[in-house]
C-alpha atoms as an extended CHARMM CRD file, in Angstrom:
* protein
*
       173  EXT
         1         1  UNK       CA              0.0000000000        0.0000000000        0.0000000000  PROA      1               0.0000000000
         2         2  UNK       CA              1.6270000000        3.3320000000       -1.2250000000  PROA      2               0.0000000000
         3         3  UNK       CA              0.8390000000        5.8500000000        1.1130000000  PROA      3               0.0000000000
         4         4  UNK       CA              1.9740000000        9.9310000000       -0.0030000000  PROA      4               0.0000000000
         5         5  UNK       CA              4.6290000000       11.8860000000        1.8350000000  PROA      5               0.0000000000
         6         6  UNK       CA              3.5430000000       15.1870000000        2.9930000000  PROA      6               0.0000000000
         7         7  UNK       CA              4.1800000000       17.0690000000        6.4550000000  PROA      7               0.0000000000
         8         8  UNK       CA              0.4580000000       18.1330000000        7.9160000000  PROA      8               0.0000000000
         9         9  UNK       CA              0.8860000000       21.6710000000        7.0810000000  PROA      9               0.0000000000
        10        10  UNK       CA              0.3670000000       20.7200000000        3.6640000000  PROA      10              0.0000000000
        11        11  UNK       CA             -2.2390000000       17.9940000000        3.7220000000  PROA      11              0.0000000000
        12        12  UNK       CA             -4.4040000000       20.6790000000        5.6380000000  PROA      12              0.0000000000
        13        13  UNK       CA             -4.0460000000       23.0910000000        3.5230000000  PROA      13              0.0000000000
        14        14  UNK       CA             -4.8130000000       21.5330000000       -0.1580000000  PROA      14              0.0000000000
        15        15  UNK       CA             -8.1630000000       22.1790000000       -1.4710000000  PROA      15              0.0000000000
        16        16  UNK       CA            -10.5810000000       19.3740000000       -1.8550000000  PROA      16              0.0000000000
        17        17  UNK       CA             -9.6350000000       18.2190000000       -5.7110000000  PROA      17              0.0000000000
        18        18  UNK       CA             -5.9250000000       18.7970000000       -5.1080000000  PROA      18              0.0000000000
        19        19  UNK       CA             -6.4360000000       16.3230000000       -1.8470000000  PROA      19              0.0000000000
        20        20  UNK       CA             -7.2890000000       13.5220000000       -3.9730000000  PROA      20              0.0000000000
        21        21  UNK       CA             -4.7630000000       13.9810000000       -6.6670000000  PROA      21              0.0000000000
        22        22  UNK       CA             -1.7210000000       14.4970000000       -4.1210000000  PROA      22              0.0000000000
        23        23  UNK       CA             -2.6690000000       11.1670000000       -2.4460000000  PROA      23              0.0000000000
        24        24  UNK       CA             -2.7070000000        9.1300000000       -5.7900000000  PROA      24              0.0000000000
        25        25  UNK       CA              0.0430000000       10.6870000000       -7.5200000000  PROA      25              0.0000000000
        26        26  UNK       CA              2.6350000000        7.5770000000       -6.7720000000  PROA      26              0.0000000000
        27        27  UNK       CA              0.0730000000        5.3940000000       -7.7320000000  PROA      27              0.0000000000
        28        28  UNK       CA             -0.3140000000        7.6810000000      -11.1660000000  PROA      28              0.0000000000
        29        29  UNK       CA              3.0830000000        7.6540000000      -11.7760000000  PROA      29              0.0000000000
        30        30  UNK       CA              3.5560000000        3.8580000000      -11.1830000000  PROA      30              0.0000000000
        31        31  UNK       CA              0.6560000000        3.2160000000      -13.7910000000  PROA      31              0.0000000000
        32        32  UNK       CA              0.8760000000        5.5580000000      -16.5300000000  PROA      32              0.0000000000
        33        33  UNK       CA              1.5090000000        4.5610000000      -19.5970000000  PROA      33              0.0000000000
        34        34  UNK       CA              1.6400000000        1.1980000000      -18.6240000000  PROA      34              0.0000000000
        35        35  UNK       CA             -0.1410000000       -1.7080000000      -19.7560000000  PROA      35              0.0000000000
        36        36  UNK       CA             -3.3740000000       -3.1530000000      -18.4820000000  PROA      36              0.0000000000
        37        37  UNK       CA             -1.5320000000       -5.8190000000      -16.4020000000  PROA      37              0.0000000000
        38        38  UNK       CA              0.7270000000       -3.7280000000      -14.4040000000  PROA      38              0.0000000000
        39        39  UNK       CA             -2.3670000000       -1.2850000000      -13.6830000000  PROA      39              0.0000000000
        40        40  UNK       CA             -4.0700000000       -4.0440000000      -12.5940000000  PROA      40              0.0000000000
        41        41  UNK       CA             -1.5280000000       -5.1890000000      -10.1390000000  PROA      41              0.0000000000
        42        42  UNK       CA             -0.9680000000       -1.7100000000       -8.9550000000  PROA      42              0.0000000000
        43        43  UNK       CA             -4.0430000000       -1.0380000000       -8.0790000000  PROA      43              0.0000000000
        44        44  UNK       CA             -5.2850000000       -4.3760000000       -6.7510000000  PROA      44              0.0000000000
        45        45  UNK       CA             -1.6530000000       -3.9420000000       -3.8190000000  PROA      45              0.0000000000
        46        46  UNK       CA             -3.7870000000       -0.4600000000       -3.0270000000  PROA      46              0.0000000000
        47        47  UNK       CA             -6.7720000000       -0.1960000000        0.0170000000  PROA      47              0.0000000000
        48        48  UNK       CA            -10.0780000000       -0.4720000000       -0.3240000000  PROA      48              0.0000000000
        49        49  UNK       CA             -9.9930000000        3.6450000000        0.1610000000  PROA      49              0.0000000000
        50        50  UNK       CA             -7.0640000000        4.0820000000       -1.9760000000  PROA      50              0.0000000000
        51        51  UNK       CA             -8.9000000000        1.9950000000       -4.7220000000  PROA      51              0.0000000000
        52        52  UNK       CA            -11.7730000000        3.7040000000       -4.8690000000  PROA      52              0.0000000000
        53        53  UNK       CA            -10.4300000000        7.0630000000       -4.8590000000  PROA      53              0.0000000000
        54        54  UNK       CA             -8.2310000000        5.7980000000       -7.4350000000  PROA      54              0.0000000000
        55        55  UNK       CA            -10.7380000000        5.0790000000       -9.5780000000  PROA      55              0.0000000000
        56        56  UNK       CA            -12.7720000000        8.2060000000       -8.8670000000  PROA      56              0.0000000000
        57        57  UNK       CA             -9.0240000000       10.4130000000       -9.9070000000  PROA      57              0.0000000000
        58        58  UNK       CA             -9.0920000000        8.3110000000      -13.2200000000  PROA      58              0.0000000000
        59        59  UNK       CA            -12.4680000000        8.6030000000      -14.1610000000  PROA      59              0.0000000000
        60        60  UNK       CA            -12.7520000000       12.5520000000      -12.9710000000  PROA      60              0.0000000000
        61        61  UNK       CA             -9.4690000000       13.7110000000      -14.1360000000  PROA      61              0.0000000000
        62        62  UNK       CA            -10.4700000000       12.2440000000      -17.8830000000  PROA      62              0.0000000000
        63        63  UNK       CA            -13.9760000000       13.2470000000      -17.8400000000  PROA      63              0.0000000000
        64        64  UNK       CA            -13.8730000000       16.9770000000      -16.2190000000  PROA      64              0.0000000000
        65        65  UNK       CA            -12.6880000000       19.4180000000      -19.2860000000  PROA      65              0.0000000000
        66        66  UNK       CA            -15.5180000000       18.4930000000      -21.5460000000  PROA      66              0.0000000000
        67        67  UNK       CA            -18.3820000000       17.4900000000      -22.5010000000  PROA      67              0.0000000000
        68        68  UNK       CA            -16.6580000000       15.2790000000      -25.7660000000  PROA      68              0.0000000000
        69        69  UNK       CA            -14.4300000000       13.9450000000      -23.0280000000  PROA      69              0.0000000000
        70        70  UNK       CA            -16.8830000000       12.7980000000      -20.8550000000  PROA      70              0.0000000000
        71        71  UNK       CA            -19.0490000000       10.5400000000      -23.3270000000  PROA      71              0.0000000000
        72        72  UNK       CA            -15.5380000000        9.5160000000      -24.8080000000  PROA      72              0.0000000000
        73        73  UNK       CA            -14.2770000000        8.7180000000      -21.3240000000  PROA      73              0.0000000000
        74        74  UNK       CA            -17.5370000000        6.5850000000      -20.0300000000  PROA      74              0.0000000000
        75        75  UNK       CA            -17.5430000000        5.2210000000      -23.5150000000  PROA      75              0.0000000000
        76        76  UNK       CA            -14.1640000000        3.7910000000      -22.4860000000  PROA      76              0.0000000000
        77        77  UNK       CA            -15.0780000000        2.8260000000      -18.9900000000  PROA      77              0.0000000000
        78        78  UNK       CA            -17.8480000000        0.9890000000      -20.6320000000  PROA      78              0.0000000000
        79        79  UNK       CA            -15.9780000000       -0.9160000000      -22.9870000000  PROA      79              0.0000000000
        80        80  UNK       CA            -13.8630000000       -1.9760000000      -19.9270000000  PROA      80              0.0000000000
        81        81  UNK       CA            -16.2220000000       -3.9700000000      -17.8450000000  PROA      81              0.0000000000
        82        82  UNK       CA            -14.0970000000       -4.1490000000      -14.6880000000  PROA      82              0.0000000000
        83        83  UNK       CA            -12.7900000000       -0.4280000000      -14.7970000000  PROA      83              0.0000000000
        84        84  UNK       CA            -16.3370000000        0.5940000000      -15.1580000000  PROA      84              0.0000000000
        85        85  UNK       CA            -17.1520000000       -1.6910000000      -11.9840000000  PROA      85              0.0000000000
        86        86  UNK       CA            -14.2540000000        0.0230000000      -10.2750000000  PROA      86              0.0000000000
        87        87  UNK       CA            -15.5100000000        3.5660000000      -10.7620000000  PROA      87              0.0000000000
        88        88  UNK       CA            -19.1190000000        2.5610000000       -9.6560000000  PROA      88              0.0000000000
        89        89  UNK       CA            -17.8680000000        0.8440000000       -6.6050000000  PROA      89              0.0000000000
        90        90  UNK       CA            -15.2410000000        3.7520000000       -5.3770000000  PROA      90              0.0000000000
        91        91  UNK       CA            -18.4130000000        5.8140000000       -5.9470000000  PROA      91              0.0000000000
        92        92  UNK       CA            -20.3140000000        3.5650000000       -3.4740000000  PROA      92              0.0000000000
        93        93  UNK       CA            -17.4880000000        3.7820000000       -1.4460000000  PROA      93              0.0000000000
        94        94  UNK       CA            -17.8190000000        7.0010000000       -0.7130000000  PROA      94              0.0000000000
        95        95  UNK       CA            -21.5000000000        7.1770000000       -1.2310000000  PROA      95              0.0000000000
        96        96  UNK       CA            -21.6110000000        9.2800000000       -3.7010000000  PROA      96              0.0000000000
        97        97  UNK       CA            -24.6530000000        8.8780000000       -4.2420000000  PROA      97              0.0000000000
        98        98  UNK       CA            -25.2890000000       11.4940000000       -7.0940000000  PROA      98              0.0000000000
        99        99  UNK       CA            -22.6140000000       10.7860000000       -9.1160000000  PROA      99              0.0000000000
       100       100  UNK       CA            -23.6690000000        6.8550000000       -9.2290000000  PROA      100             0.0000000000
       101       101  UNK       CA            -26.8040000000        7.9100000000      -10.4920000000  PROA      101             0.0000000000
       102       102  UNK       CA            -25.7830000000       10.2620000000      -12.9270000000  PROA      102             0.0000000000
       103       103  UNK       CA            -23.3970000000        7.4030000000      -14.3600000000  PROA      103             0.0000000000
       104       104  UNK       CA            -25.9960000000        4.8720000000      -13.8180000000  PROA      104             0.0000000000
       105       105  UNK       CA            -28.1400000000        7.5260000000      -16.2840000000  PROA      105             0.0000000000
       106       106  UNK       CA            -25.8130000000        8.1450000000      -19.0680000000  PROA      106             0.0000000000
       107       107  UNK       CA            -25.1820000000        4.3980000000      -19.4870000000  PROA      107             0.0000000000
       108       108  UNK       CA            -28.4740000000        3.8130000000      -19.7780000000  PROA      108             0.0000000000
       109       109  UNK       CA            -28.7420000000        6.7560000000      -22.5830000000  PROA      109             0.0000000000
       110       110  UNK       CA            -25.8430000000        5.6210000000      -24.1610000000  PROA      110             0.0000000000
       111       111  UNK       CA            -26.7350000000        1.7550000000      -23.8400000000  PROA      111             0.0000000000
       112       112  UNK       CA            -30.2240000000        2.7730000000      -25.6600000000  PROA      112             0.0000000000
       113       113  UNK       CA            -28.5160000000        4.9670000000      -28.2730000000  PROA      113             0.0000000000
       114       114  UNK       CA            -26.0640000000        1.6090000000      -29.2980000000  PROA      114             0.0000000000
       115       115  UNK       CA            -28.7400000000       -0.9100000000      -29.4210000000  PROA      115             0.0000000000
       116       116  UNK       CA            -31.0050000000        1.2140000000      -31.2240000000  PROA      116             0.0000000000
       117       117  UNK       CA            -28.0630000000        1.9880000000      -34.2860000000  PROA      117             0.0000000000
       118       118  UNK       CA            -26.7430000000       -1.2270000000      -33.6130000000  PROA      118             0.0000000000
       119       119  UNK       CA            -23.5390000000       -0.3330000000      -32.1360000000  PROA      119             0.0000000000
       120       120  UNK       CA            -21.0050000000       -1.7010000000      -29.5980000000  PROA      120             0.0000000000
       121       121  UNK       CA            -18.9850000000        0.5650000000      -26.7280000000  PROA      121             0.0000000000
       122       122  UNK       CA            -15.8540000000       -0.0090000000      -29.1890000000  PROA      122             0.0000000000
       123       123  UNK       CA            -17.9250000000        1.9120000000      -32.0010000000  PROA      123             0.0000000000
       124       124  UNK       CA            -18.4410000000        4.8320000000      -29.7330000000  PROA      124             0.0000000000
       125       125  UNK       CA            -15.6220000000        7.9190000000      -30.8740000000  PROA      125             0.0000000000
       126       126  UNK       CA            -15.4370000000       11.7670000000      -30.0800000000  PROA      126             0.0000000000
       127       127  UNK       CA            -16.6260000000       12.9140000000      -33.0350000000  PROA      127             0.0000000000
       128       128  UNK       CA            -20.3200000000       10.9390000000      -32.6260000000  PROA      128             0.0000000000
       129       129  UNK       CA            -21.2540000000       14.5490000000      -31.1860000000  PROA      129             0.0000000000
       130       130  UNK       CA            -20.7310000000       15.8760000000      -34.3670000000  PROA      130             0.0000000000
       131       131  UNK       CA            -22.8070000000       14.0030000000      -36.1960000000  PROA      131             0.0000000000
       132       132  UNK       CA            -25.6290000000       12.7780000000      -33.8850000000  PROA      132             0.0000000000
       133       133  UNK       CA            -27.5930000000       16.2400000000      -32.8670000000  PROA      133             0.0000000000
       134       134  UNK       CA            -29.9870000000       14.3800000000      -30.2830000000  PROA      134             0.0000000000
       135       135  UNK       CA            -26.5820000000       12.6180000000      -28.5550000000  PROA      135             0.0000000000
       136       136  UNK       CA            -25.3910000000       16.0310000000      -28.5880000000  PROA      136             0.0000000000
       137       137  UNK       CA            -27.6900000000       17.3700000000      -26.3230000000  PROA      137             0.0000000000
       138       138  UNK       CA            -28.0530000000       14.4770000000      -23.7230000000  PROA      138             0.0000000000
       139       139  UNK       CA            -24.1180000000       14.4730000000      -23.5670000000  PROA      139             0.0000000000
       140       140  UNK       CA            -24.6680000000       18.0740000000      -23.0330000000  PROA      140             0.0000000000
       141       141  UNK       CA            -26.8570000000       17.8480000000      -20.2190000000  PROA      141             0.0000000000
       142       142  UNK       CA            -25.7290000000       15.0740000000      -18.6030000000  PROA      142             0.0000000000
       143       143  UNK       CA            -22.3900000000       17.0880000000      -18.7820000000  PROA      143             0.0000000000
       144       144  UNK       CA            -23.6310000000       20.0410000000      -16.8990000000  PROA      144             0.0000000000
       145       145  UNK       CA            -25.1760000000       17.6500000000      -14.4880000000  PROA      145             0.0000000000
       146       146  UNK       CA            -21.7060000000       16.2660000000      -13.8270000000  PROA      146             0.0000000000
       147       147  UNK       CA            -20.2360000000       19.9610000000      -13.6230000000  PROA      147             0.0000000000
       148       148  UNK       CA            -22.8150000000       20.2370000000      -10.7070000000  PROA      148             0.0000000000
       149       149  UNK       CA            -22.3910000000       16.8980000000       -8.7150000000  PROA      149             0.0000000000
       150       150  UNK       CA            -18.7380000000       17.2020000000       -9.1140000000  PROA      150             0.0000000000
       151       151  UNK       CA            -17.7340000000       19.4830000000       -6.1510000000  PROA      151             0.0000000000
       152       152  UNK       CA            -20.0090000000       17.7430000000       -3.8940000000  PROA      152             0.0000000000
       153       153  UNK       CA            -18.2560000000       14.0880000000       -5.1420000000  PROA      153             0.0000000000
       154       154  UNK       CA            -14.7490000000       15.9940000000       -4.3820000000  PROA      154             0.0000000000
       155       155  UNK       CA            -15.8340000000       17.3480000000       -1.0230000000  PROA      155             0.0000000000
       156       156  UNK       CA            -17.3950000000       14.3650000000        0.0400000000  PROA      156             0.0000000000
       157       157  UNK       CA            -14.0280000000       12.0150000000       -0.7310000000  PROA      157             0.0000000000
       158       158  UNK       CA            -11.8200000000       14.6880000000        0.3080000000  PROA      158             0.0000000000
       159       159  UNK       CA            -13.6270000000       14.5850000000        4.0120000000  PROA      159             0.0000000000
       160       160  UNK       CA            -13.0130000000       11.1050000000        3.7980000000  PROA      160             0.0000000000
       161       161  UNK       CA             -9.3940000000       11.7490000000        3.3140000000  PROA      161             0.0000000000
       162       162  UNK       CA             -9.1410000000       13.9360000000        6.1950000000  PROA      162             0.0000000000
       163       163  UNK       CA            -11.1590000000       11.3170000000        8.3750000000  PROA      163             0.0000000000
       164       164  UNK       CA             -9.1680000000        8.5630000000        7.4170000000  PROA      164             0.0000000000
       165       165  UNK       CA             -5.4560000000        9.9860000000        6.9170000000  PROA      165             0.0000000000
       166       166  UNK       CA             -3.1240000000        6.8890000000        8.0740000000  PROA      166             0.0000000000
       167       167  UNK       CA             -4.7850000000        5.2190000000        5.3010000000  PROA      167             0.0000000000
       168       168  UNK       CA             -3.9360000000        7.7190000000        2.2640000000  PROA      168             0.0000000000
       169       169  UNK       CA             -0.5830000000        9.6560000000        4.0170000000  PROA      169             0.0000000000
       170       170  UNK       CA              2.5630000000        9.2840000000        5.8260000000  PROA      170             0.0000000000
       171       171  UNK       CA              3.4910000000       12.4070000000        7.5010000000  PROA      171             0.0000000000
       172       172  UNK       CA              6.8290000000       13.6290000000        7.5540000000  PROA      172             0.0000000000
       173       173  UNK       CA              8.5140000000       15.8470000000       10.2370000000  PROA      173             0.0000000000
C-alpha cells in the first residue's frame, strides 16, 4: 500500500480536488503509460480507500474538461467492464450517491442509443457529437449535471481523506 509523503501543514491546507490527486500521484506515476496488467496489479496492492479514490481520480481527471471527453471517457469505462465496476464501486465507497446515479443515467442513454443503431462501446468515438444532434444534447446535459455533482463528489471524498489519513498519508517531520 503506497501511502503519499507530505508534512500536515500541507495535507491541511490543499483544497478538496488537489487532496485527492496528491494522495494518488505515486500510484499515477507507477501506472501511466503502462499496460493493463501492471495497472491491474498496482491497483489491486492499493486499500479499499485508496482503490476507490483511485478510480474516482481516473475517471474525474479524464472526464472533467468536456463534454466530448466525458461521453468519450464513459464510452471507455464501458468498454472496460471491470474499470467501469471500479468507478461505480469507489463511488459507493464514498456514497456518492449522485454521481452513481448520474453514471448509472448516461449508461443507460448511451446503452439505448447503441442498441437502437446497432452499435457496440468499441464503435463509440469523439466525433459521434458531431454528427448525432440528439446525442449532442443528452451528452450536453448530462455534462452540466456532472459539472454540478462534481464538487459535492470531491468534497465528500476529500472529508473522507481527512477522516481517514493513516490510510492515504505518511506524515513527515
Amino acid at each position: 500500500m503506497a501511502l503519499a509523503v507530505m508534512n500536515k501543514r500541507e495535507f491541511d491546507s490543499l483544497e478538496d480536488e488537489r487532496l485527492g490527486w496528491a494522495c494518488m500521484e505515486t500510484t499515477f506515476n507507477q501506472i501511466r503509460a503502462k499496460d493493463m496488467s501492471v495497472k491491474a496489479k498496482v491497483i489491486s496492492e492499493l486499500s479499499e480507500g485508496q482503490r476507490a479514490l483511485c478510480m474516482f481520480k481516473v475517471f474525474y481527471g479524464h472526464a472533467k474538461n468536456s463534454d466530448m471527453e466525458y461521453y468519450g471517457w464513459i464510452s471507455h469505462l464501458l468498454q472496460n467492464p471491470d474499470m467501469w465496476s471500479g468507478v461505480m464501486n469507489g463511488l459507493s465507497f464514498f456514497g456518492d450517491t449522485g454521481m452513481l446515479r448520474l453514471l448509472e443515467e448516461t449508461k443507460e442513454i448511451l446503452e439505448t442509443r447503441n442498441r437502437r443503431l446497432g452499435l457496440e462501446w468499441t464503435d463509440a468515438v469523439i466525433t459521434d457529437l458531431d454528427h448525432d444532434i440528439e446525442l449532442n444534447a443528452e451528452v450536453k446535459r448530462l455534462y452540466r449535471q456532472f459539472q454540478q455533482i462534481s464538487p459535492e463528489s470531491l468534497k465528500a471524498i476529500a472529508a473522507h481523506i481527512r477522516a481517514n489519513a493513516d490510510e492515504f498519508v505518511r506524515f513527515e517531520g
